[in-house]
C-alpha positions as CSV (number, residue, x, y, z in Angstrom):
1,X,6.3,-25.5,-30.7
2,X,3.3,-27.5,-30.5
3,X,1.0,-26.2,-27.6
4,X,-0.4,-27.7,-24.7
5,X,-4.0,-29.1,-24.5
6,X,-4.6,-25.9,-22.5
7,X,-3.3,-23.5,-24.6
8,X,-5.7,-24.5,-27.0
9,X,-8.8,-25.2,-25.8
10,X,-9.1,-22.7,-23.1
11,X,-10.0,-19.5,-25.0
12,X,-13.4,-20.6,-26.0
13,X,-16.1,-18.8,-27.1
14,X,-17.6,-16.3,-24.6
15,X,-21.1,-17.3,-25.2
16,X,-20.1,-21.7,-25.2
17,X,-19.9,-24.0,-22.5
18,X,-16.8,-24.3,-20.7
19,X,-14.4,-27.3,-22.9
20,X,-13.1,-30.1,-21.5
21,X,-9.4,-28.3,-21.2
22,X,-11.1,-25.6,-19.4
23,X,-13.0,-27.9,-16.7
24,X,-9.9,-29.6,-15.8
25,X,-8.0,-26.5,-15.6
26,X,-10.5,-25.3,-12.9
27,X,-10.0,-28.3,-11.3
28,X,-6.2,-27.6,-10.7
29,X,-6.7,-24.2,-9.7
30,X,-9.5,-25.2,-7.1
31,X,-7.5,-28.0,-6.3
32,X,-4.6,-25.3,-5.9
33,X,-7.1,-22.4,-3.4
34,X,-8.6,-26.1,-1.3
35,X,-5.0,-26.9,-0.3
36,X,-3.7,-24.0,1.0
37,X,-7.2,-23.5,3.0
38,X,-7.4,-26.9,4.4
39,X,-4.0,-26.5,5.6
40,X,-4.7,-23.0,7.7
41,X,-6.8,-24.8,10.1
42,X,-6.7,-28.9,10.1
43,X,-3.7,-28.1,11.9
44,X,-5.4,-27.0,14.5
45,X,-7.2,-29.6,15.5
46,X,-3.7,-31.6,16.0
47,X,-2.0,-29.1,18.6
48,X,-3.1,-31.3,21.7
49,X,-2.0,-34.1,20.4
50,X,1.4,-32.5,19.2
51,X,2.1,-30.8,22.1
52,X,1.7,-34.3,23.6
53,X,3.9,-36.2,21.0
54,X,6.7,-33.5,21.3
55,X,6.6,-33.2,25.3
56,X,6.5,-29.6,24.2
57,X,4.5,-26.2,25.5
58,X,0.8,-25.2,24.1
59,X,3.3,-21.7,23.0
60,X,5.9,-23.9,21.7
61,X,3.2,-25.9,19.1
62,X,1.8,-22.5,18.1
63,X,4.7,-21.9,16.3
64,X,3.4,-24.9,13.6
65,X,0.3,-22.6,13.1
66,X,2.4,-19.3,13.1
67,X,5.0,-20.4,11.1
68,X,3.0,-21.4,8.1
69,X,0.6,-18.0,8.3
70,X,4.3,-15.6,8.3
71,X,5.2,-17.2,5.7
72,X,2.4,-17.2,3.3
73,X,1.2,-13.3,4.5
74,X,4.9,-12.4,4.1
75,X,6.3,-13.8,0.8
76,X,2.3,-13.7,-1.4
77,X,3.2,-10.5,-2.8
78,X,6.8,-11.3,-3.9
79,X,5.5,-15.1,-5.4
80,X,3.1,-12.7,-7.6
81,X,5.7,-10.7,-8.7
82,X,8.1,-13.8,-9.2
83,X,5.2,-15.4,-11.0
84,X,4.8,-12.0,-13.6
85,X,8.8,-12.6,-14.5
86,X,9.2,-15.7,-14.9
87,X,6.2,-17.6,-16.1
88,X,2.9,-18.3,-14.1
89,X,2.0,-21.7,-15.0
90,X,6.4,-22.5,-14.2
91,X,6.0,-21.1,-10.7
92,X,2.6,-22.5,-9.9
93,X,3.8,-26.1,-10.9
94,X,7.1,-24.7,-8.6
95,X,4.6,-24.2,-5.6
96,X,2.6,-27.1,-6.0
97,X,5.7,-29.5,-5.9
98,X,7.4,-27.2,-3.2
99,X,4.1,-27.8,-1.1
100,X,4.1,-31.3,-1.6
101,X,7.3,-31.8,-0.7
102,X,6.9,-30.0,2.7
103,X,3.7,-31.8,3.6
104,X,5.9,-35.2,3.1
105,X,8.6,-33.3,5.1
106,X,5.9,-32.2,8.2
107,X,4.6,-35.5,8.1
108,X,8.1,-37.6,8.7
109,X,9.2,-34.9,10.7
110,X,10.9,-36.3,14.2
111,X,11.2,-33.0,16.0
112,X,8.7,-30.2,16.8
113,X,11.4,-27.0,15.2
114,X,11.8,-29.6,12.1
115,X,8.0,-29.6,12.1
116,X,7.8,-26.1,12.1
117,X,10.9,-25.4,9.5
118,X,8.6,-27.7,7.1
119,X,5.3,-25.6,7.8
120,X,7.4,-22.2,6.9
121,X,8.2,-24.3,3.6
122,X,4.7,-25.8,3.0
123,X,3.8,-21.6,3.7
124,X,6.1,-20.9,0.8
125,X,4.2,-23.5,-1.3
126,X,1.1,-22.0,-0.2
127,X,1.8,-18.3,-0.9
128,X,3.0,-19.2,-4.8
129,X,-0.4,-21.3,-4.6
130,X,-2.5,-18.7,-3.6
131,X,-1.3,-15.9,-5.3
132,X,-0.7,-17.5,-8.8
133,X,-4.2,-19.2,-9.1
134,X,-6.6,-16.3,-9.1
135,X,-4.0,-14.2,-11.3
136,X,-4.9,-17.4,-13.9
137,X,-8.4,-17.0,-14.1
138,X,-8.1,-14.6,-16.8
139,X,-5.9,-16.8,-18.5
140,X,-8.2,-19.6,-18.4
141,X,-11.6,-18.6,-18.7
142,X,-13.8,-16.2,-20.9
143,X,-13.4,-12.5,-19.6
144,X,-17.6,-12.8,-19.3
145,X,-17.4,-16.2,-17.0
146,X,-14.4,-14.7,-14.2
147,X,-17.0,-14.2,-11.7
148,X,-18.3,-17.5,-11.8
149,X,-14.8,-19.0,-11.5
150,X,-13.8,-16.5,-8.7
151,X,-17.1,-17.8,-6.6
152,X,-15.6,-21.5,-7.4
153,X,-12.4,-20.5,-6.0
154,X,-14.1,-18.7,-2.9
155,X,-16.3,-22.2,-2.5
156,X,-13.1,-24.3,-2.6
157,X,-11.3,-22.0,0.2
158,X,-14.2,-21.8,2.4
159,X,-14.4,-26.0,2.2
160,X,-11.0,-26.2,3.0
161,X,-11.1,-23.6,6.2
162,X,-14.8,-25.7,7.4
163,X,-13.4,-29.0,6.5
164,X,-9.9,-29.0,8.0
165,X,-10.5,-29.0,11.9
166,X,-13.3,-32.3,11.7
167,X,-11.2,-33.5,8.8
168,X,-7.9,-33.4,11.3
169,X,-9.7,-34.6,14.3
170,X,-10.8,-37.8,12.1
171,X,-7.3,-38.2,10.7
172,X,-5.7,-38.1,14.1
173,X,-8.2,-40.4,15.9
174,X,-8.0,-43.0,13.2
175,X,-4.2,-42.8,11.9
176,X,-2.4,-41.0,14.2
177,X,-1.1,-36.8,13.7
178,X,1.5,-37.2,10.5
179,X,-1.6,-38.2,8.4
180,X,-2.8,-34.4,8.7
181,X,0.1,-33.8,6.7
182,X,0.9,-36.8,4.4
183,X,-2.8,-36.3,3.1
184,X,-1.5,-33.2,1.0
185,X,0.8,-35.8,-0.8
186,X,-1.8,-38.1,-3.2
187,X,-3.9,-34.4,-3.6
188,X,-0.4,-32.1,-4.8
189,X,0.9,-35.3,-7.0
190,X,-2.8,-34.7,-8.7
191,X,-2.9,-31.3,-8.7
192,X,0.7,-31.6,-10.7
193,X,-0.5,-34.0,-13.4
194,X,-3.7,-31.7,-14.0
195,X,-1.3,-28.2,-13.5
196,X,1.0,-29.9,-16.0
197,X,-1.3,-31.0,-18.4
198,X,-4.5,-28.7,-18.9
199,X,-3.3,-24.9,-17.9
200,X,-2.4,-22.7,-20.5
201,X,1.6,-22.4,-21.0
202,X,3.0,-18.6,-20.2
203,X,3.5,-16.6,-22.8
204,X,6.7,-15.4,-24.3
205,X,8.7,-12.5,-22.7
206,X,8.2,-9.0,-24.5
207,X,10.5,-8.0,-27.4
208,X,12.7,-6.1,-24.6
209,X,13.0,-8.8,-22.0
210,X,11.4,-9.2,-18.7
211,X,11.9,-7.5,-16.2
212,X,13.9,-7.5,-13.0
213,X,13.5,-8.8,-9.7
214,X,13.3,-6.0,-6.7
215,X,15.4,-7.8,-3.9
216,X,15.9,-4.5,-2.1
217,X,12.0,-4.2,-2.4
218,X,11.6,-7.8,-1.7
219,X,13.3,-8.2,1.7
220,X,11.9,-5.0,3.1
221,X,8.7,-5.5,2.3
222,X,8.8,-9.1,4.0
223,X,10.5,-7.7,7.1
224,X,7.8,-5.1,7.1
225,X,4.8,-7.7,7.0
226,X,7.1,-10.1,9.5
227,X,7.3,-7.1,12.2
228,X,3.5,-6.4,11.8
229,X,2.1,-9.8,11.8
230,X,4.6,-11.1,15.0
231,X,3.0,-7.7,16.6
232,X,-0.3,-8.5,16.0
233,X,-0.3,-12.1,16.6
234,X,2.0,-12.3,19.5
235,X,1.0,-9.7,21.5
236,X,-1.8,-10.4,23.3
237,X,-4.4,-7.6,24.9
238,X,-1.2,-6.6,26.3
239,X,1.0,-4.2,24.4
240,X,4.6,-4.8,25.8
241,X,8.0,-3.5,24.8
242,X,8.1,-6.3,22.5
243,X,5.2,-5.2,20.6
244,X,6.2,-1.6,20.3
245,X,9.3,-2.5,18.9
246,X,7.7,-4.5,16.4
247,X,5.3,-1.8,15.4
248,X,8.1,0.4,15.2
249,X,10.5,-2.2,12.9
250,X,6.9,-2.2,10.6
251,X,6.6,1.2,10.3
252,X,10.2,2.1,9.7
253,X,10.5,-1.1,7.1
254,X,7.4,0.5,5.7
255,X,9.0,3.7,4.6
256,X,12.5,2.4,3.7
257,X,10.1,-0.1,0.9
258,X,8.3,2.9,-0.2
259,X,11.9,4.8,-0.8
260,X,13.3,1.8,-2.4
261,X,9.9,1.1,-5.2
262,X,10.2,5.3,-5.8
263,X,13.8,4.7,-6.7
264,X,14.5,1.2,-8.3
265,X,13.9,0.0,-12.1
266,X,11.7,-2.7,-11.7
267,X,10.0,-2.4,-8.6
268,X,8.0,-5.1,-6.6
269,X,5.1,-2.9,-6.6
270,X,4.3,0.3,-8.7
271,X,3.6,3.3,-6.1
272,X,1.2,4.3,-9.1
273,X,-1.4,1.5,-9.1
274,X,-2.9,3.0,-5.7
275,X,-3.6,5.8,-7.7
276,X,-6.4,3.9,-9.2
277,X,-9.2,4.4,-6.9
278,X,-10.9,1.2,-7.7
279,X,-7.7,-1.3,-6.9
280,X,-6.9,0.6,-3.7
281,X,-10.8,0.6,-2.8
282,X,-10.8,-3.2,-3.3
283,X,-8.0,-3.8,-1.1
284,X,-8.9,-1.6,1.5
285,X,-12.2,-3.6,1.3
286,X,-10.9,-6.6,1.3
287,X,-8.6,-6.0,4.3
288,X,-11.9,-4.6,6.4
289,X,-14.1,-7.1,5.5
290,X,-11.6,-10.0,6.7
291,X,-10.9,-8.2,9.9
292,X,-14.9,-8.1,10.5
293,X,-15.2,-11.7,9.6
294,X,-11.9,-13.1,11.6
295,X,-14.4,-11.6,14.4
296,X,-16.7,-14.4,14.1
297,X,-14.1,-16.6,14.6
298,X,-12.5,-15.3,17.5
299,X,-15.6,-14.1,19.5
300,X,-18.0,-16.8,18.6
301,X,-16.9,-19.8,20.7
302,X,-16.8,-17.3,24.0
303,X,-20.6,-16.2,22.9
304,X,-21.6,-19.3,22.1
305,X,-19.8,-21.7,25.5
306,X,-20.1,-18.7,27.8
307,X,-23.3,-16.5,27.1
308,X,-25.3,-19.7,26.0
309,X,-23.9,-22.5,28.0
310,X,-23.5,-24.7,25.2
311,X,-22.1,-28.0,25.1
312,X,-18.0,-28.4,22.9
313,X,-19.7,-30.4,20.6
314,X,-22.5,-27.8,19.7
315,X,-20.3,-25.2,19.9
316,X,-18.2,-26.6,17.4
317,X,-21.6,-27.7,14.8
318,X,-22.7,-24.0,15.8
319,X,-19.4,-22.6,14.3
320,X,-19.5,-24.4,11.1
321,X,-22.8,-23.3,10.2
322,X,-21.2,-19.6,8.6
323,X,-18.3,-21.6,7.0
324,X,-20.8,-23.9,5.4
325,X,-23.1,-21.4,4.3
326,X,-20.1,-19.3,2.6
327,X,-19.2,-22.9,0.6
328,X,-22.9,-23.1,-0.6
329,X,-23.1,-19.6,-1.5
330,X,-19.9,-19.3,-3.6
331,X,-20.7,-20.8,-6.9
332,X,-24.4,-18.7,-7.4
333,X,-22.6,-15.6,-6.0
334,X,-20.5,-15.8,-8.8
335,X,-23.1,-16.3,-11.7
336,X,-24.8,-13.3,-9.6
337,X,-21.7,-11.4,-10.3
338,X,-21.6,-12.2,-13.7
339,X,-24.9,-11.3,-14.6
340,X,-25.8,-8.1,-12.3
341,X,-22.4,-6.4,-12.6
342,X,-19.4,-7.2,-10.0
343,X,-19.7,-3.6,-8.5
344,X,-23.1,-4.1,-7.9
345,X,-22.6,-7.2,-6.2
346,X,-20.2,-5.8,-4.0
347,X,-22.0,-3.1,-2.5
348,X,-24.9,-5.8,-2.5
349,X,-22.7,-7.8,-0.3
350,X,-21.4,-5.1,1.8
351,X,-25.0,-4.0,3.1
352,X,-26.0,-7.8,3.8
353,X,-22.4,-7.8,5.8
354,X,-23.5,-4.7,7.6
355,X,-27.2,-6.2,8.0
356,X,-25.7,-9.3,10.2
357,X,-23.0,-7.5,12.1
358,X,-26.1,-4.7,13.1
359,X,-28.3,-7.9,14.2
360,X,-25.3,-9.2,16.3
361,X,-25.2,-6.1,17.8
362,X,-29.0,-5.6,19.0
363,X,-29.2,-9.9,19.5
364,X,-30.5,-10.2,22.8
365,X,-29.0,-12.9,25.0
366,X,-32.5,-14.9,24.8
367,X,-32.3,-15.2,21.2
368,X,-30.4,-18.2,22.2
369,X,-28.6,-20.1,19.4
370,X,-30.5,-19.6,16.3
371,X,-31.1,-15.8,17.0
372,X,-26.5,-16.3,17.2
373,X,-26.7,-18.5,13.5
374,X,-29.3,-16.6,11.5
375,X,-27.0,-13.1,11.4
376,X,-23.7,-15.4,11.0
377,X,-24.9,-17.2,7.7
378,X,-26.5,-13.5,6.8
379,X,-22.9,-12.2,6.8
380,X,-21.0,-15.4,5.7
381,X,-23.5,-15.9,2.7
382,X,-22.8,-12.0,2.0
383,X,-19.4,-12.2,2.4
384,X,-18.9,-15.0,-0.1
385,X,-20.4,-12.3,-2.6
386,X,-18.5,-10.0,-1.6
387,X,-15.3,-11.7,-2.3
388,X,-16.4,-13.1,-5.9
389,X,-17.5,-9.2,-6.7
390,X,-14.3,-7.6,-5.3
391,X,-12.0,-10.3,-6.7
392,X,-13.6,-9.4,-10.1
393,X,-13.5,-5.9,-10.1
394,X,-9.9,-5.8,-9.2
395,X,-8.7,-8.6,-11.5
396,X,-11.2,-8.4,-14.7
397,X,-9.0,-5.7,-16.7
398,X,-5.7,-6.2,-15.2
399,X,-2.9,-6.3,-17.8
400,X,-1.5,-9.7,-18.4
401,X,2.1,-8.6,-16.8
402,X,0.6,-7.2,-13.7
403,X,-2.1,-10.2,-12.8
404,X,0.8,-11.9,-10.4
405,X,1.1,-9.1,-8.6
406,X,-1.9,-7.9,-8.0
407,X,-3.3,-11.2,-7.2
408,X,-0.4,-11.5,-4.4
409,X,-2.0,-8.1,-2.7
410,X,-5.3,-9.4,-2.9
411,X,-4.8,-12.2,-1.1
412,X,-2.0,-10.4,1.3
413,X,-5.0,-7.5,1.7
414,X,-7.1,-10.9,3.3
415,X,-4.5,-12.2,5.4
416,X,-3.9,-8.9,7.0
417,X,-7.3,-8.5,7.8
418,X,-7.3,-12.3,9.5
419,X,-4.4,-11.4,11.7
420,X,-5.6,-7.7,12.3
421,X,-8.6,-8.9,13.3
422,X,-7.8,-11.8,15.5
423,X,-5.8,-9.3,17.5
424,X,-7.9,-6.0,17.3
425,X,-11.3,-7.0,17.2
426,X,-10.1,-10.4,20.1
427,X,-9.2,-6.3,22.0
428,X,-12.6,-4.5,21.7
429,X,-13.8,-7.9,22.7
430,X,-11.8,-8.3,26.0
431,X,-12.7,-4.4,26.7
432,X,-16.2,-4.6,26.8
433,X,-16.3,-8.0,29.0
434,X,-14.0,-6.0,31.6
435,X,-11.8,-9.2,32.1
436,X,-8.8,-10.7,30.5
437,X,-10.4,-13.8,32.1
438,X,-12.7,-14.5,29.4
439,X,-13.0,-18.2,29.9
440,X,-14.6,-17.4,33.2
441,X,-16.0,-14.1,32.4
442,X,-19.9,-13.4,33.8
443,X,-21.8,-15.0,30.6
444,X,-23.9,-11.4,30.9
445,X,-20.7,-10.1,30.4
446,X,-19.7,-12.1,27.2
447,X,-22.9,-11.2,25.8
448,X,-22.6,-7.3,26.5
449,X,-18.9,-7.6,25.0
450,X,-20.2,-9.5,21.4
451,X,-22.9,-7.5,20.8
452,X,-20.4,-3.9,21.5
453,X,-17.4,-6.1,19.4
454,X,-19.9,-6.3,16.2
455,X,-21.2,-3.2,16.6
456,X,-17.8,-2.1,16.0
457,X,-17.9,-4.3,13.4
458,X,-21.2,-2.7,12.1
459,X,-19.4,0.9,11.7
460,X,-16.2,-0.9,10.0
461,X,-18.6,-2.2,7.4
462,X,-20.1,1.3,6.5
463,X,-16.9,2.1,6.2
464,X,-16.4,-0.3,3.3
465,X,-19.5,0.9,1.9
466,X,-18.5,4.1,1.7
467,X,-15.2,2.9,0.4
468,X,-17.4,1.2,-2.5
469,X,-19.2,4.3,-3.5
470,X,-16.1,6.1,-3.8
471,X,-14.2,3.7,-5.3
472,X,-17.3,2.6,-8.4
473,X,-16.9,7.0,-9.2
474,X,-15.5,8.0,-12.4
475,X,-12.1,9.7,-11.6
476,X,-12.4,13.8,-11.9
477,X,-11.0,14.9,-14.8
478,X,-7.9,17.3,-15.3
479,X,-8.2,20.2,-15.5
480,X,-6.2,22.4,-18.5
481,X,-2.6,22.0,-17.8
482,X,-3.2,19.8,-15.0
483,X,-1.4,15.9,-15.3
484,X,-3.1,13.5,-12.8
485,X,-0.2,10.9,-13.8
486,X,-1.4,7.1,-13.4
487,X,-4.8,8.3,-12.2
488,X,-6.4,6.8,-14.6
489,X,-3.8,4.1,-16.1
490,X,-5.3,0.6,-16.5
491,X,-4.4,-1.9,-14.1
């Protein structure tokens, strides 16, 4: 069989410059990490104007937001797996054309639970998307240029999270709401063409076949993450009936999938990969970090309109200064990574992380707005090397088989974090104003509650740190006689 432009021009030398093949096949896996992003929040910026266009409640158009989040934070893990078994580059081309498809669907839709049906499918899309394009890095660059492409990837996710809400506002004042969607359309029938053309084709299956799919594995582990993230997301400061149940459903689904993967011959995830201290230290990381960060986001308009008085409009320039900074600081934090060592660069990023949450925490309400920006671009611009680092440590020597996978509890590791965040840190937050009135809270108040939320935030971060020391050690040694089984098994 006569291989694809990709196949043959991505392995290039270590030491050249990236080939054509390879530049185009960054350009369909950025293309593939932008959509997703953009489509998290240009929604958004549409739910007054759907609500309106629907004759429906502000809780009713949540569900557009909602929908597409459960799905991609419940199915990322299982699209990695998928994507392991049955061909990377197949599945990716499958989610790109699934995502597509639903973006055409959201924008024709003519009523809001059709809307939201299409947004669980676009999530679908988004989770193959996400999960399959940092497993096929390794795949498509040199081994000594992956942190350079993961700080690519982190630029093109943090341009599509900042550019969504001004993107959807301009869309819907100029063309009306279905063009937030139908703008996917032109950028997935691209993405295909380049997808198609210029990634490397999967390899053939092993001499003894692949291997199965876990359903058992698969459909608890999805009504585990679908209990948790309804919890977290739906309950509020208040923690009702509904919410303990849910808790209760997660934790119980929890230890009927860890049963099931102890028991089954191909399981969604090997128990034994935790016992690798630097994957489950990267996750664990990951997961605090995005709960820190998703605290920016939730207690930085309330600072920012409260404390400081500040207008909507410079409220909402004053919130895309962090996002911004992280798109700038992507690409050189990744050629950082690549040259000073991607542990290095983690703990690096960690301290700057725990340098802007501490100066959050002492910012005295006088500081006025730049004394709010300064410590937000410290910890955004630390965070983007943070996230090329840790995606590097954890995928750089991950066997071929297992990059899916793996890839899929990265990202799941971040989107827990967002939605743990949004409801745990929006909690400390709430607590140390006094008020679940926050809109109308003393702005003394609001400043007293940011600075105790990030000093919260502060501690979390040493956390990580210490996470990061402990996970760079060596593994101890057996002792004679003693087996540490899969302590030390490569990834």
């Amino acid at each position: 069989m006569k291989p694809s432009v990709g196949e043959r021009d991505t392995a290039s030398d270590d030491a050249g410059a990236p080939t054509p093949a390879v530049l185009w096949a960054l350009a369909s896996l950025s293309l593939s990490m932008l959509m997703p992003s953009l489509d998290t929040s240009i929604a958004n910026a549409g739910l007054p104007t759907l609500a309106r266009a629907f004759a429906a409640s502000f809780h009713a158009v949540q569900w557009i937001i909602l929908a597409y989040l459960l799905a991609i934070t419940t199915l990322i893990v299982s699209a990695g797996r998928l994507g392991d078994i049955v061909g990377r580059r197949r599945l990716l081309l499958a989610g790109i054309g699934t995502f597509t498809a639903a973006s055409l669907l959201c924008g024709i839709a003519p009523t809001l639970w059709l809307l939201v049906a299409a947004r669980a499918a676009q999530g679908l899309g988004a989770a193959i998307m996400m999960a399959l394009t940092v497993a096929m890095i390794g795949e498509t660059v040199p081994k000594a240029k992956i942190g350079s492409a993961m700080g690519l990837l982190g630029t093109m996710s943090a341009i599509g999270t900042t550019l969504g809400p001004s993107l959807g506002g301009v869309l819907i004042a100029a063309f009306g709401w279905r063009t937030i969607f139908l703008i996917n359309v032109p950028l997935g029938i691209a993405n295909m063409l380049l997808a198609y053309r210029y990634l490397p084709r999967d390899r053939p299956p092993a001499p003894t076949g692949r291997a199965g799919f876990d359903a058992w594995g698969t459909l608890l582990l999805t009504l585990t993450l679908a209990s948790y993230a309804l919890a977290v997301t739906g309950g509020g400061t208040q923690v009702g009936s509904r919410t303990i149940a849910l808790l209760l459903t997660a934790v119980f689904g929890l230890g009927a999938f860890i049963v099931v993967e102890m028991n089954v011959t191909s399981p969604l995830i090997q128990l034994t990969m935790f016992r690798d201290r630097g994957l489950s230290g990267s996750l664990a990381m990951s997961t605090i970090v995005s709960t820190v960060l998703m605290a920016t986001l939730v207690i930085g308009p309330f600072y920012l309109s409260r404390a400081l008085g500040l207008t909507t409009a410079v409220v909402g320039l004053a919130l895309s200064a962090g996002p911004l900074a992280a798109a700038l600081a992507g690409v050189p934090a990744g050629h950082m990574v690549d040259r000073f060592g991607a542990h290095q660069m983690t703990v690096a990023g960690l301290i700057g992380l725990a340098i802007g949450a501490s100066a959050l925490a002492l910012l005295p309400r006088g500081a006025g707005i730049a004394g709010y920006i300064g410590p937000i671009v410290v910890m955004t611009v630390n965070y983007a090397l943070f996230q090329a680092a840790n995606n590097t440590v954890i995928m750089t020597d991950v066997r071929p088989e297992r990059r899916g996978v793996i890839s899929g509890m990265l990202s799941l590791s971040r989107n827990l974090g967002l939605i743990t965040g949004a409801s745990v840190m929006g909690t400390v937050f709430a607590v140390a104003v006094a008020t679940t009135d926050i809109a109308s809270a003393d702005p003394d108040a609001v400043a007293t509650g940011m600075r105790r939320t990030f000093a919260v935030a502060a501690v979390l971060i040493v956390a990580a740190i210490v996470t990061a020391v402990w996970s760079g050690a060596p593994p101890r040694q057996a002792a004679p006689g003693e087996a540490l089984q899969g302590w030390a098994e490569p990834l």
